[in-house]
VMD Tcl script that draws the C-alpha trace (Angstrom):
set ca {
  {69.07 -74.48 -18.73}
  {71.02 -72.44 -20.56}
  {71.14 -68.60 -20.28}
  {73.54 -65.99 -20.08}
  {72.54 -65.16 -16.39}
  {70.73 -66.06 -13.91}
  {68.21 -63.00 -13.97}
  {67.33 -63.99 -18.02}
  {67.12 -67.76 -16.62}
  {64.87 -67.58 -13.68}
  {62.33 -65.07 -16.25}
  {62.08 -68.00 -18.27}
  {58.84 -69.24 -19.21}
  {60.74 -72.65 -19.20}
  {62.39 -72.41 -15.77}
  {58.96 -70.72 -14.05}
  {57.13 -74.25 -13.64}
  {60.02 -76.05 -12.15}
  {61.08 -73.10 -9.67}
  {57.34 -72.86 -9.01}
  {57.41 -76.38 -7.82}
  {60.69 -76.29 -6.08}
  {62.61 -78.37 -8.57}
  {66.23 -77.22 -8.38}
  {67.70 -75.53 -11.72}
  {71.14 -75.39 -12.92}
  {72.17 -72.55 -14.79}
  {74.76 -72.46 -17.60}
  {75.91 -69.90 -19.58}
  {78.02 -72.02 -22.07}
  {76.18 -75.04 -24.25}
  {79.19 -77.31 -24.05}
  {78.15 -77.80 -20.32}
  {75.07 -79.97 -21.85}
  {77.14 -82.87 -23.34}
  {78.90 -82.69 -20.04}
  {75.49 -83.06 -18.31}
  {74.45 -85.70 -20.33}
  {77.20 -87.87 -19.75}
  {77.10 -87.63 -15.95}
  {73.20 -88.10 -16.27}
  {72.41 -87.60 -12.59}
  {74.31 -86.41 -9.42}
  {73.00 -87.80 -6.10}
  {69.37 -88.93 -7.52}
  {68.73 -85.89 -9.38}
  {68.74 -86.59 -13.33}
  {70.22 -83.86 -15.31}
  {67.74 -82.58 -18.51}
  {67.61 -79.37 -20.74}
  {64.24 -77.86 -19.98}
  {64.63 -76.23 -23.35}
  {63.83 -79.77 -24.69}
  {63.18 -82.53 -22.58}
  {59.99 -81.59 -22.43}
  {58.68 -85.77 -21.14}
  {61.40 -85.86 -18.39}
  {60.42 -81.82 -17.25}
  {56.64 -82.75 -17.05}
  {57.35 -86.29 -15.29}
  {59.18 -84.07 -12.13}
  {56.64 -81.62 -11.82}
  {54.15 -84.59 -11.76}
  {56.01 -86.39 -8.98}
  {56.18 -83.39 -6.84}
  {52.92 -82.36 -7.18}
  {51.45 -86.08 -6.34}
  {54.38 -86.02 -3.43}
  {52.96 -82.70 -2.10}
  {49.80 -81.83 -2.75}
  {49.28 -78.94 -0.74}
  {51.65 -76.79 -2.92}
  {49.31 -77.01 -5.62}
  {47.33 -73.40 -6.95}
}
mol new
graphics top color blue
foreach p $ca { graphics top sphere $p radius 0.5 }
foreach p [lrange $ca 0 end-1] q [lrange $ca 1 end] { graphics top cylinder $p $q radius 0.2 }
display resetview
């Protein structure tokens, strides 16, 4: 995600879902960072996506840890 702090990033209605379900974020205050991002693609089994607009690969990780722990769901 990309904000120009960490306060404005974790009030996010994009970031909320994924914190909710303990699905690290990376912050970054410059856009450049997301061709960077998308290069590298993942870093140790985590794959790297813009919540801004990757809405299918967002949705698919929530899924998987909801179905991985159901107890966290509300």
């Amino acid at each position: 995600m990309f904000a120009q702090n960490g306060v404005v990033a974790k009030d996010s209605p994009y970031a909320y879902p994924l914190l909710k379900a303990g699905i690290p974020v990376l912050v970054s205050p410059t856009h450049i960072d997301e061709f960077i991002f998308k290069e590298i693609d993942t870093y140790e089994g985590l794959k790297f996506s813009n919540i801004e607009t990757d809405h299918e690969d967002v949705e698919r990780a929530i899924k998987g840890i909801e179905e991985a722990n159901p107890e966290k769901k509300e």
